[in-house]
MOPAC internal coordinates of N, CA, C and O (Angstrom, degrees):
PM7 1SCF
backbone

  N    0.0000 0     0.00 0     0.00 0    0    0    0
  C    1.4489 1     0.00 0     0.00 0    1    0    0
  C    1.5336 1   109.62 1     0.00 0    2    1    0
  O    1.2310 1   120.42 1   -53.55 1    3    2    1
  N    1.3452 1   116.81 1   126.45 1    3    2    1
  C    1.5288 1   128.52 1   178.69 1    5    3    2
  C    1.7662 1   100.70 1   -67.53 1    6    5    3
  O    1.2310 1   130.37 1   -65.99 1    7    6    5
  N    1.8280 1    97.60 1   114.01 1    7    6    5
  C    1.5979 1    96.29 1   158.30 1    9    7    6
  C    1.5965 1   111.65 1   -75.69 1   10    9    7
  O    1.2310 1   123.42 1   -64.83 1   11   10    9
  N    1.2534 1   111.04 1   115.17 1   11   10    9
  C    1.7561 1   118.83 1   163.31 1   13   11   10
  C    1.3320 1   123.91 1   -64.63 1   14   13   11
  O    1.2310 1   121.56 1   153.41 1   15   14   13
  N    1.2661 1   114.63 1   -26.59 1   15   14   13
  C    1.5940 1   124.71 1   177.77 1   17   15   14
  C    1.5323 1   100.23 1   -85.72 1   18   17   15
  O    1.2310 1   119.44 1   138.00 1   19   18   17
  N    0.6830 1   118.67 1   -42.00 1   19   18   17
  C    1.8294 1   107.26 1   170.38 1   21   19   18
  C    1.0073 1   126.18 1   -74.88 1   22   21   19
  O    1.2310 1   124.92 1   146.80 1   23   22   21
  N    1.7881 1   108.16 1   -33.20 1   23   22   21
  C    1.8472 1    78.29 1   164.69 1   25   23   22
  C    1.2184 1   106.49 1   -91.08 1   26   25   23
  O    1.2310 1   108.59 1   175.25 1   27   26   25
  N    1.3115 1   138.95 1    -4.75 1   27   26   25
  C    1.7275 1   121.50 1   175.23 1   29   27   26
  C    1.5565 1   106.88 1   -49.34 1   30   29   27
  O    1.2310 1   127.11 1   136.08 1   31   30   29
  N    1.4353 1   103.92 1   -43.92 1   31   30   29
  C    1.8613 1   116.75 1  -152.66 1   33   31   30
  C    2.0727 1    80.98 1   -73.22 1   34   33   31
  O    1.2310 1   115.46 1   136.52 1   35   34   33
  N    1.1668 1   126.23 1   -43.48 1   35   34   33
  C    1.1783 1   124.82 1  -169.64 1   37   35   34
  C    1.9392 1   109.13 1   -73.32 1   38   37   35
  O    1.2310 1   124.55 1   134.17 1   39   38   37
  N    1.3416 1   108.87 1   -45.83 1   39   38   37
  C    1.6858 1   100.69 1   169.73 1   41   39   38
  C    1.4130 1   108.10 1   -65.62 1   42   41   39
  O    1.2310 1   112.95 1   134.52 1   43   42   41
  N    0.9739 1   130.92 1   -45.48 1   43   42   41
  C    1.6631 1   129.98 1  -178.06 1   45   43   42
  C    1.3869 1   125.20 1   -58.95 1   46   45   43
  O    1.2310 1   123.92 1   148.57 1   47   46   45
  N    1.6639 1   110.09 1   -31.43 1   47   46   45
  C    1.7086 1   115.76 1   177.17 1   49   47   46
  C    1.7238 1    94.40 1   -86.37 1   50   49   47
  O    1.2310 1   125.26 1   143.72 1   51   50   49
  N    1.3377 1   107.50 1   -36.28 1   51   50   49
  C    1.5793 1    96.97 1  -175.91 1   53   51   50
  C    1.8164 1   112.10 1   -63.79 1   54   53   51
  O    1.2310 1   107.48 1   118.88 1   55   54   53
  N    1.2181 1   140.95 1   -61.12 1   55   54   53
  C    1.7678 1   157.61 1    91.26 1   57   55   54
  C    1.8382 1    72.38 1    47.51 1   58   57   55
  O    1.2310 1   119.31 1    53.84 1   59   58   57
  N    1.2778 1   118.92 1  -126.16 1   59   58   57
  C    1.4992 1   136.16 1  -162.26 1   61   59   58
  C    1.3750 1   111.47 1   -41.25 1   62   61   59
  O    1.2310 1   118.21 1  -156.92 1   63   62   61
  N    1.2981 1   121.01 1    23.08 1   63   62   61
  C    1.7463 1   108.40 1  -175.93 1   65   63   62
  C    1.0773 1   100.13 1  -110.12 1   66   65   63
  O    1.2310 1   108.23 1  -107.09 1   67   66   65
  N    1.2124 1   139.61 1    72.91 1   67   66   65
  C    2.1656 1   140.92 1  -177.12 1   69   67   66
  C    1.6386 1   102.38 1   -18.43 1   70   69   67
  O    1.2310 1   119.75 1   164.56 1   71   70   69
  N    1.0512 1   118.08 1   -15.44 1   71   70   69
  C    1.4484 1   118.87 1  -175.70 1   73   71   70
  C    1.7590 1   123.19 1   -84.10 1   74   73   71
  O    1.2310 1   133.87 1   159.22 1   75   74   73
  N    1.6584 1    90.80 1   -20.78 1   75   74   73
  C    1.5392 1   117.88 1   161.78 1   77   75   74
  C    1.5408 1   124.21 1   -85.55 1   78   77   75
  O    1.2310 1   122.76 1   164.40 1   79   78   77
  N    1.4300 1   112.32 1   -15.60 1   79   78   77
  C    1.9912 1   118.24 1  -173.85 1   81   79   78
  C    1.2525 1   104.00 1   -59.08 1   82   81   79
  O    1.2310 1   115.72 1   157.76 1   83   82   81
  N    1.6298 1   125.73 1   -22.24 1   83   82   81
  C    1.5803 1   111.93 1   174.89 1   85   83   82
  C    1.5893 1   121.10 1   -69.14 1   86   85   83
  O    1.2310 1   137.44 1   141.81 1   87   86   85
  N    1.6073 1    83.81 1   -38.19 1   87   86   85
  C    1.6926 1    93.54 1  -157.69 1   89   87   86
  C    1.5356 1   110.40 1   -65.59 1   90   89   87
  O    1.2310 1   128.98 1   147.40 1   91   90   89
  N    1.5489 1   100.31 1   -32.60 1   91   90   89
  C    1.4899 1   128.12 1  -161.66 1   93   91   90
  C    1.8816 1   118.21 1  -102.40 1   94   93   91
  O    1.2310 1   137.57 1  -115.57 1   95   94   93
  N    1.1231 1    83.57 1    64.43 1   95   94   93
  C    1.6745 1    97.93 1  -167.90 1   97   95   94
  C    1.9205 1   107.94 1   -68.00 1   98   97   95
  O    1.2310 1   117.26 1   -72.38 1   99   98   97
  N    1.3868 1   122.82 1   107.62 1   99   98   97
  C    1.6910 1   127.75 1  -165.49 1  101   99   98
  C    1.4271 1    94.29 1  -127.64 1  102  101   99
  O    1.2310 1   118.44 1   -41.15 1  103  102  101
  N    1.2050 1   120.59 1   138.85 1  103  102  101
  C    1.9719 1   144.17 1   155.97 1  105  103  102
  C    1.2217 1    94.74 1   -56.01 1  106  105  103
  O    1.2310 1   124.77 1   -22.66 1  107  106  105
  N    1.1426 1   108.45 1   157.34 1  107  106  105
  C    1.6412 1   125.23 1   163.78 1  109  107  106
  C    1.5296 1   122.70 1   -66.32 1  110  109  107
  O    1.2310 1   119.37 1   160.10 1  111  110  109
  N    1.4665 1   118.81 1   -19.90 1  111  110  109
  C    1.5902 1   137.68 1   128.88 1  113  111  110
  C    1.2625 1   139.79 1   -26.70 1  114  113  111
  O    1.2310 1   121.85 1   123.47 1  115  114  113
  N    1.5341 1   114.07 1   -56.53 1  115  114  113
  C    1.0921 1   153.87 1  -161.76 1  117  115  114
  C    1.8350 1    88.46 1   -97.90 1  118  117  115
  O    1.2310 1   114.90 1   148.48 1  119  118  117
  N    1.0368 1   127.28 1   -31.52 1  119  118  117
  C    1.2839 1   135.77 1   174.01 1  121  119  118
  C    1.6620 1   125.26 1   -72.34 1  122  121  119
  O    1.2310 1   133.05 1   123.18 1  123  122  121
  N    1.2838 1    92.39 1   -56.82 1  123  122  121
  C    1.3901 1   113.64 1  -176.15 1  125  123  122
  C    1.6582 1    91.23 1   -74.02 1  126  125  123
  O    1.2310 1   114.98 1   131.18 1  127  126  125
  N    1.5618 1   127.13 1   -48.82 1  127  126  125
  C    1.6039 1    94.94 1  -170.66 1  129  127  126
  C    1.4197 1   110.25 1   -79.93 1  130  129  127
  O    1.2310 1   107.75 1   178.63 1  131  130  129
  N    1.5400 1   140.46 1    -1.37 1  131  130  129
  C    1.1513 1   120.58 1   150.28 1  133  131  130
  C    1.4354 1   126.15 1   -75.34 1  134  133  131
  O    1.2310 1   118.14 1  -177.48 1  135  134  133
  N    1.4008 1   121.15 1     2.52 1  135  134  133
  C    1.7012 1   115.42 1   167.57 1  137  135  134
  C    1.4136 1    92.29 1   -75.09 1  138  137  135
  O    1.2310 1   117.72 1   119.46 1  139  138  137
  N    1.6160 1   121.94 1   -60.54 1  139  138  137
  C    1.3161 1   122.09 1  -152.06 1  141  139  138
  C    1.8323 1   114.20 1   -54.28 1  142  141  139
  O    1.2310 1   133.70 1   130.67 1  143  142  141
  N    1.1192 1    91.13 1   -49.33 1  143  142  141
  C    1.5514 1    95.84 1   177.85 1  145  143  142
  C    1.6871 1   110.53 1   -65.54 1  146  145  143
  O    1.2310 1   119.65 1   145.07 1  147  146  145
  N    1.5501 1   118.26 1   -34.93 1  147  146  145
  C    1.1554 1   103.91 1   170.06 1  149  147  146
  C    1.4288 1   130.68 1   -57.72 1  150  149  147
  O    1.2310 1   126.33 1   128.58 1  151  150  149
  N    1.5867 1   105.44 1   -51.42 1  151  150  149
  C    1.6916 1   110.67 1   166.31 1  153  151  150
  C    1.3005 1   114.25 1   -42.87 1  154  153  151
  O    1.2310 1   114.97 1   124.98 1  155  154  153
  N    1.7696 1   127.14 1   -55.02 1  155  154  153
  C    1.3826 1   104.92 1  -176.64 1  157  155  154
  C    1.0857 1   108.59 1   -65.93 1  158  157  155
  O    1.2310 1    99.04 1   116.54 1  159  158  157
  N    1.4113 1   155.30 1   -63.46 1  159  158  157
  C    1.6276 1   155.68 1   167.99 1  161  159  158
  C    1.3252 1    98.64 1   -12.55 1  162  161  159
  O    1.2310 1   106.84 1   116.93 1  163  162  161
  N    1.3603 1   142.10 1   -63.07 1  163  162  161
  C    1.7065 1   108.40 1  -174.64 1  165  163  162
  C    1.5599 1    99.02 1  -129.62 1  166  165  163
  O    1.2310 1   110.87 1  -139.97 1  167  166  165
  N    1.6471 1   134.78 1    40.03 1  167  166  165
  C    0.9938 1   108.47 1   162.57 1  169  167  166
  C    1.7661 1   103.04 1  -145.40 1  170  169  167
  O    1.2310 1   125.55 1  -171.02 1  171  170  169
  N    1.4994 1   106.94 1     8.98 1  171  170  169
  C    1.2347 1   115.06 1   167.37 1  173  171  170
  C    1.7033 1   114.14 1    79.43 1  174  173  171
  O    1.2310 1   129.22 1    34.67 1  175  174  173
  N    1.0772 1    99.84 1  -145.33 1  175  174  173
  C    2.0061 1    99.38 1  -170.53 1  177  175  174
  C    1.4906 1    78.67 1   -86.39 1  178  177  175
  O    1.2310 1   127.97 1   -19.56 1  179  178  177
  N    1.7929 1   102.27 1   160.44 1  179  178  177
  C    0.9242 1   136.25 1  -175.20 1  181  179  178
  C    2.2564 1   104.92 1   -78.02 1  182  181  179
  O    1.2310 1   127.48 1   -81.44 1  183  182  181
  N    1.3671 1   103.20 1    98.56 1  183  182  181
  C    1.2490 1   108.44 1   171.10 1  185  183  182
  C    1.5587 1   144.20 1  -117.42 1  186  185  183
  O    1.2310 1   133.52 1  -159.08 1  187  186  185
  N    2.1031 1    91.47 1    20.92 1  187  186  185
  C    1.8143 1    91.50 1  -176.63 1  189  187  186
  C    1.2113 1   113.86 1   -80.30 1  190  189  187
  O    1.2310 1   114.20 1  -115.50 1  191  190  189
  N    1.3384 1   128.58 1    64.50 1  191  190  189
  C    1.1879 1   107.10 1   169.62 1  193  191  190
  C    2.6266 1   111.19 1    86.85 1  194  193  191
  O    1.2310 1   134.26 1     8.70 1  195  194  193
  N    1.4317 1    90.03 1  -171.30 1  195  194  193
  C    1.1420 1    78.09 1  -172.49 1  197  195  194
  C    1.9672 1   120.11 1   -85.89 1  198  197  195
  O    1.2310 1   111.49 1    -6.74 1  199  198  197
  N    0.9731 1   133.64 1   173.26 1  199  198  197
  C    1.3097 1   142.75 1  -138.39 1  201  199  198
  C    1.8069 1    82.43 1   -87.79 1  202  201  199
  O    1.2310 1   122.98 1   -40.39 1  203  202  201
  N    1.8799 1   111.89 1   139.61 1  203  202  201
  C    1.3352 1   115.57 1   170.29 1  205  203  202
  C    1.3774 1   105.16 1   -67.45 1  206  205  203
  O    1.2310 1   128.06 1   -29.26 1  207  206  205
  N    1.9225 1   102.09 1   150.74 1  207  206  205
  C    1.2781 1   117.71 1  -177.62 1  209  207  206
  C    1.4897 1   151.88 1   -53.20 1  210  209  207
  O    1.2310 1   105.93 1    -6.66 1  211  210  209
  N    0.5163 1   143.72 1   173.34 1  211  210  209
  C    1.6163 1   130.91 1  -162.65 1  213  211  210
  C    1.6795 1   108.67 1   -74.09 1  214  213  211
  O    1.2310 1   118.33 1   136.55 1  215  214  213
  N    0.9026 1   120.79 1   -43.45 1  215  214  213
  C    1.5937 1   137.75 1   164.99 1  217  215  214
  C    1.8724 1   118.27 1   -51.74 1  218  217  215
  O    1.2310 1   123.58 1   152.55 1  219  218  217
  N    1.4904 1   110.74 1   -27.45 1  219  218  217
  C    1.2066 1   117.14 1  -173.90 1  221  219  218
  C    1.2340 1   121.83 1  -116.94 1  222  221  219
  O    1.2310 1   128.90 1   -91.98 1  223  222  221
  N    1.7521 1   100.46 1    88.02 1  223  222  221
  C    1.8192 1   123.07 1  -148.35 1  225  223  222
  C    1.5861 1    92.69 1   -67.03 1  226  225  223
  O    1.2310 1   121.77 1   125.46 1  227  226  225
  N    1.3128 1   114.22 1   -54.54 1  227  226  225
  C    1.4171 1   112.19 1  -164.96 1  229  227  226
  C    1.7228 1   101.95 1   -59.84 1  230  229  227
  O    1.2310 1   112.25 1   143.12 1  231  230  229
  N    1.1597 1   132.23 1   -36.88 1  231  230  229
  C    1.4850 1   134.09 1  -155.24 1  233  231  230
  C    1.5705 1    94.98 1   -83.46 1  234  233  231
  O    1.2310 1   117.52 1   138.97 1  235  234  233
  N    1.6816 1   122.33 1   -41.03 1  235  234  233
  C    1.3143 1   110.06 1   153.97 1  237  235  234
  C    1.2386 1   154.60 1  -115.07 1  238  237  235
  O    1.2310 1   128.08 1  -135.74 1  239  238  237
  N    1.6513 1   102.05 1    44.26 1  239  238  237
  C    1.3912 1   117.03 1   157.32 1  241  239  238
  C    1.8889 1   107.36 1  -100.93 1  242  241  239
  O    1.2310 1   120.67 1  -172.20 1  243  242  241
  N    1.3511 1   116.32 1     7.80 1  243  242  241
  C    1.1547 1   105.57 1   169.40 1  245  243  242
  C    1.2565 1   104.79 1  -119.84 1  246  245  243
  O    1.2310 1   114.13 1   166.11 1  247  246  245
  N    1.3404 1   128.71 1   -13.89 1  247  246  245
  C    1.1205 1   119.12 1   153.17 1  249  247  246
  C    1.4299 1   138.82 1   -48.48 1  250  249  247
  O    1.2310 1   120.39 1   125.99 1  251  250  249
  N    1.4749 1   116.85 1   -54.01 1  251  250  249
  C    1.6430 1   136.49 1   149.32 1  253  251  250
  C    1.7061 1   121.08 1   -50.51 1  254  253  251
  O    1.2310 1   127.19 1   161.13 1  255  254  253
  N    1.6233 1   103.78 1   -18.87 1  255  254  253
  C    1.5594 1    84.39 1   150.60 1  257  255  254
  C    1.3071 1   120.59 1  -115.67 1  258  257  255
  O    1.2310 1   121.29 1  -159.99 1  259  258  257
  N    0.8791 1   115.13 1    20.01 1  259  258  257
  C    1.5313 1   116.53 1   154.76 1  261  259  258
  C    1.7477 1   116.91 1   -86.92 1  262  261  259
  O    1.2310 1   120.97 1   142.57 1  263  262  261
  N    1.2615 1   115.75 1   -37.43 1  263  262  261
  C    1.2140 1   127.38 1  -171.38 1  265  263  262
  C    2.0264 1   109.54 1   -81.41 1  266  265  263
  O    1.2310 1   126.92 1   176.18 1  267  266  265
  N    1.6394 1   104.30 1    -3.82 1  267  266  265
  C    0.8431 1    76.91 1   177.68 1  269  267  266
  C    2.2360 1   100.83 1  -114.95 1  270  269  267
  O    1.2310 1   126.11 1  -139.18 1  271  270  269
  N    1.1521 1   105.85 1    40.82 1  271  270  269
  C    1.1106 1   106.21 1   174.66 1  273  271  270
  C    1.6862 1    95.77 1  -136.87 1  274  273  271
  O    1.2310 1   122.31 1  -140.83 1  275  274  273
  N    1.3519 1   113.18 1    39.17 1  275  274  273
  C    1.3421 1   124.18 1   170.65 1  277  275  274
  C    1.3727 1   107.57 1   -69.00 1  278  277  275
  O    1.2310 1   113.13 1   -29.38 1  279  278  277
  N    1.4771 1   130.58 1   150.62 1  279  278  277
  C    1.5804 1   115.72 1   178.57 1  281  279  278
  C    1.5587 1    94.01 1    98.27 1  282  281  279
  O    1.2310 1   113.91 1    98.29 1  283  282  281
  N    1.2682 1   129.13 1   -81.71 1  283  282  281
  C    1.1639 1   136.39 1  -148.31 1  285  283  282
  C    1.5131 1   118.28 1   -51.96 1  286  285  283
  O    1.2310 1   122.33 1   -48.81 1  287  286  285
  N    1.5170 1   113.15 1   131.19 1  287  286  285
  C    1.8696 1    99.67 1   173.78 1  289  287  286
  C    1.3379 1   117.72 1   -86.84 1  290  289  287
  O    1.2310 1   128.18 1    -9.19 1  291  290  289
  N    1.6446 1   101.85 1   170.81 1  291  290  289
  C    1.4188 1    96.90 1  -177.81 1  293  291  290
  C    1.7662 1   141.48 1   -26.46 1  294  293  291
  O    1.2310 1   129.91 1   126.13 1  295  294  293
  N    1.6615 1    98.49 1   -53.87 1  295  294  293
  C    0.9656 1   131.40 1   167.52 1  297  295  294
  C    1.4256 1   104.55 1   -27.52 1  298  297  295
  O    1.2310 1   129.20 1    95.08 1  299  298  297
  N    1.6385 1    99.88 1   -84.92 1  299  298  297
  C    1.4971 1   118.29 1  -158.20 1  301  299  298
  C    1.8596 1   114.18 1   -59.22 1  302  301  299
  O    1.2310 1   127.27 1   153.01 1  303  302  301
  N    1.4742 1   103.62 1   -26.99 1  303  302  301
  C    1.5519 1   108.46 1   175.46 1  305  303  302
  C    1.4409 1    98.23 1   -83.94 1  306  305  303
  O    1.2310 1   103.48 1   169.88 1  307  306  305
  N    1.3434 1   147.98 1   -10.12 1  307  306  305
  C    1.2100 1   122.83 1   174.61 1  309  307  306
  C    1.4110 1    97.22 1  -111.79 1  310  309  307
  O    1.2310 1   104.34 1  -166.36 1  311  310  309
  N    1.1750 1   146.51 1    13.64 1  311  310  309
  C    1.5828 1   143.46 1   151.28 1  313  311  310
  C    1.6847 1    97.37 1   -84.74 1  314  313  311
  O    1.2310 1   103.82 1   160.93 1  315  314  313
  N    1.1734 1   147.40 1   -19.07 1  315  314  313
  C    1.5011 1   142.51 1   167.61 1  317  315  314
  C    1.2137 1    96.67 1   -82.82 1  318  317  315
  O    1.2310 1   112.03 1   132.51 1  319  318  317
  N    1.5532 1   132.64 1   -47.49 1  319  318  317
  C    2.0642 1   113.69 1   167.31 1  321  319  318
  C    1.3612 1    95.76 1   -47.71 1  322  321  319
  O    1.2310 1   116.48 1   107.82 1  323  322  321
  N    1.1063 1   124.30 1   -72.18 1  323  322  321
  C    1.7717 1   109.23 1  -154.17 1  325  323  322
  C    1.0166 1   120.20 1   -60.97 1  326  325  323
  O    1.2310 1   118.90 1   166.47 1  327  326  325
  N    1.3562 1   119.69 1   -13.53 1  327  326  325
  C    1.3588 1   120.58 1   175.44 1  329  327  326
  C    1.3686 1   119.89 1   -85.40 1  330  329  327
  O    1.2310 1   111.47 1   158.97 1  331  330  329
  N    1.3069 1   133.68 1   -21.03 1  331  330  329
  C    1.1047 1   167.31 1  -126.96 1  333  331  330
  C    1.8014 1    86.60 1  -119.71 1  334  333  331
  O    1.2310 1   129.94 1   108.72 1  335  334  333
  N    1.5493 1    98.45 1   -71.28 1  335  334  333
  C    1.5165 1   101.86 1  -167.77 1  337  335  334
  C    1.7589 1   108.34 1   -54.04 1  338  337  335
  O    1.2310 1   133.45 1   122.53 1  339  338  337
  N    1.3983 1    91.61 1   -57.47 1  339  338  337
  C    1.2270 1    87.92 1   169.52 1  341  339  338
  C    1.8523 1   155.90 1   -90.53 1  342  341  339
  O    1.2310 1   130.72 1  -136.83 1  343  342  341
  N    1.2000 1    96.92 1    43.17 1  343  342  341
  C    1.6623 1   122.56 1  -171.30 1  345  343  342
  C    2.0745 1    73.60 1  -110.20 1  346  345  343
  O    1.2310 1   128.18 1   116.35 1  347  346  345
  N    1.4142 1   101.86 1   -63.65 1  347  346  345
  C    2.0013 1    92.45 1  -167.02 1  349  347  346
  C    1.3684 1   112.54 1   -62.72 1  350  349  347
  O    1.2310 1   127.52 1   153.78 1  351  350  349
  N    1.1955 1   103.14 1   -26.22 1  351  350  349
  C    1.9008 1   105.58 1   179.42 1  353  351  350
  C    1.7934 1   102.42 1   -44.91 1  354  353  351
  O    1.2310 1   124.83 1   123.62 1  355  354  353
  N    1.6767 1   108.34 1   -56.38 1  355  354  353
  C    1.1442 1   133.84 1  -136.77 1  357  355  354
  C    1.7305 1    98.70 1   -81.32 1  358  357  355
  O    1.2310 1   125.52 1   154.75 1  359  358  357
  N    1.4579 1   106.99 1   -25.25 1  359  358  357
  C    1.4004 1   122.65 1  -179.29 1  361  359  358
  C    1.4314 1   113.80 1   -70.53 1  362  361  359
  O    1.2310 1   124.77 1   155.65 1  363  362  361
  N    1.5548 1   108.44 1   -24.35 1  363  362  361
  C    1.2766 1   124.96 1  -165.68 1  365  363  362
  C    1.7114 1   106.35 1   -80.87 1  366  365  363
  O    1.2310 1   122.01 1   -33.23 1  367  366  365
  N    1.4390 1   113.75 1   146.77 1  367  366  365
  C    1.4116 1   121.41 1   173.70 1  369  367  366
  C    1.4152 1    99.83 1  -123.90 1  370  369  367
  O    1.2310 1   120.50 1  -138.56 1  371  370  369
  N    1.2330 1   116.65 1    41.44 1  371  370  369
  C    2.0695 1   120.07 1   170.57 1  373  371  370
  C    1.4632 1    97.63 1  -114.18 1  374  373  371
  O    1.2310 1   117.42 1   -59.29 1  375  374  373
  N    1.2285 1   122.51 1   120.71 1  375  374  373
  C    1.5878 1   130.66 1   173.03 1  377  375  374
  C    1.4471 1   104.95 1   -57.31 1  378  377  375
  O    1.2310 1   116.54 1   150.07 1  379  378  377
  N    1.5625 1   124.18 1   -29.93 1  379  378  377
  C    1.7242 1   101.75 1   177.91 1  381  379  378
  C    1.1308 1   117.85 1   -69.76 1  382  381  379
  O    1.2310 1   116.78 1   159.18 1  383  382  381
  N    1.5959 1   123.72 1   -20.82 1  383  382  381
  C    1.5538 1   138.11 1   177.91 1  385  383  382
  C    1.7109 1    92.20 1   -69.01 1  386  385  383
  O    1.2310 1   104.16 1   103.49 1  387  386  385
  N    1.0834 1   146.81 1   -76.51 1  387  386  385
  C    1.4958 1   148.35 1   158.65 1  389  387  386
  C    1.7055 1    97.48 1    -6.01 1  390  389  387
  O    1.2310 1   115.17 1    91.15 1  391  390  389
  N    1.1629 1   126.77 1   -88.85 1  391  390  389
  C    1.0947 1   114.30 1  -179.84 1  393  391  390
  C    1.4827 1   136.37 1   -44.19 1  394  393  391
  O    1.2310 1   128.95 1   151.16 1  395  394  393
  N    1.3476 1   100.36 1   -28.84 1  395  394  393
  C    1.9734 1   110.99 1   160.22 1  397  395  394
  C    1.5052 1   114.10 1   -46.99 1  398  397  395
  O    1.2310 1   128.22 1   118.76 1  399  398  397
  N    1.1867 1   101.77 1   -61.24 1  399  398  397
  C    1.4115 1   114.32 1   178.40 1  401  399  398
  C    1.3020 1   128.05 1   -57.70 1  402  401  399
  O    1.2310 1   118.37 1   149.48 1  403  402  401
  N    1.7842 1   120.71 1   -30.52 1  403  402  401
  C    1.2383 1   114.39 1   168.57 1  405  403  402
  C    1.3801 1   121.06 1   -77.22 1  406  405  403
  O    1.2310 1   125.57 1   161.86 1  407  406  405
  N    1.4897 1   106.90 1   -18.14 1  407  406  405
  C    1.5342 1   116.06 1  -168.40 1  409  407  406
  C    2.0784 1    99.08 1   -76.65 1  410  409  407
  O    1.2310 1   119.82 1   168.26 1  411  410  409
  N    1.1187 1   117.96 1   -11.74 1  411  410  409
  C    1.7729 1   142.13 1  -158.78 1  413  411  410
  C    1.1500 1    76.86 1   -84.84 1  414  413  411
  O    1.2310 1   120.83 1    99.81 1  415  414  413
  N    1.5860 1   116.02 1   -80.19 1  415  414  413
  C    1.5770 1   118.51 1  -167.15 1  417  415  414
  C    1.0625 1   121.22 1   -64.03 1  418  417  415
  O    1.2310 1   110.37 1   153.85 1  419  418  417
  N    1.2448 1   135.69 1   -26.15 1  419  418  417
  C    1.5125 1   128.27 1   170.47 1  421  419  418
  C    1.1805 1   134.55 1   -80.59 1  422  421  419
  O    1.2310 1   126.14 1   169.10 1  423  422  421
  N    2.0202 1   105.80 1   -10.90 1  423  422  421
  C    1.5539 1   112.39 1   157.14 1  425  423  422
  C    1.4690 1   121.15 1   -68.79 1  426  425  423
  O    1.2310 1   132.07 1   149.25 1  427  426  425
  N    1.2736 1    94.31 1   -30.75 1  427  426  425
  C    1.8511 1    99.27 1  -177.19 1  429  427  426
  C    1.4534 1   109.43 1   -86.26 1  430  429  427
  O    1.2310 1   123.99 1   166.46 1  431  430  429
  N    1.1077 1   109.96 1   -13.54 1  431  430  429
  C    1.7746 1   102.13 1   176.23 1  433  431  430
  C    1.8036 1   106.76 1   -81.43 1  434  433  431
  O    1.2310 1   120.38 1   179.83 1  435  434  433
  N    1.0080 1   116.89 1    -0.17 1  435  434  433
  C    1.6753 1   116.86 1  -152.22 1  437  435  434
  C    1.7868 1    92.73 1  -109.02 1  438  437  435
  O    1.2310 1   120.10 1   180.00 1  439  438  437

């Protein structure tokens, strides 16, 4: 049985390590749906209050991806990170990105 929480905790430390931004080339798309899925994964549906203002692009383009993995449980928003991570891993032709990916699968097999 695939642990999902291990590899989330494993795509996400790999994702946040500045030492990975070369290997790990993401759109601003590709960006925003790993915030969204991250927020639901440990902070649940979106509940501060009402949606940032019309003027504050960055505050609501992360708002709308969070909102659109509303509904979703923990689980299921951090099986869309891993999936996520790894659809771009897979796109990649850099062998350190190859090694991201095995290190993904071998947290969840454990």
């Amino acid at each position: 049985m695939v642990n999902i929480q291990a590899q989330f905790d494993k795509a996400v430390a790999i994702i946040n390590n500045p030492a990975n931004k070369t290997a790990i080339e993401t759109s601003t798309d590709e960006k925003l749906q790993f915030y969204g899925a991250y927020k639901q994964a440990n902070e649940g549906d979106y509940t501060n209050g009402k949606a940032p203002g019309t003027f504050d692009f960055t505050g609501k383009a992360k708002y709308n991806a969070w909102k659109k993995n509303e509904g979703l449980s923990k689980e299921q928003a951090q099986a869309i990170y891993v999936e996520l991570f790894k659809s771009i891993i897979q796109k990649s032709e850099d062998e350190e990105s190859k090694k991201f990916l095995e290190e993904v699968e071998q947290a969840g097999a454990q």
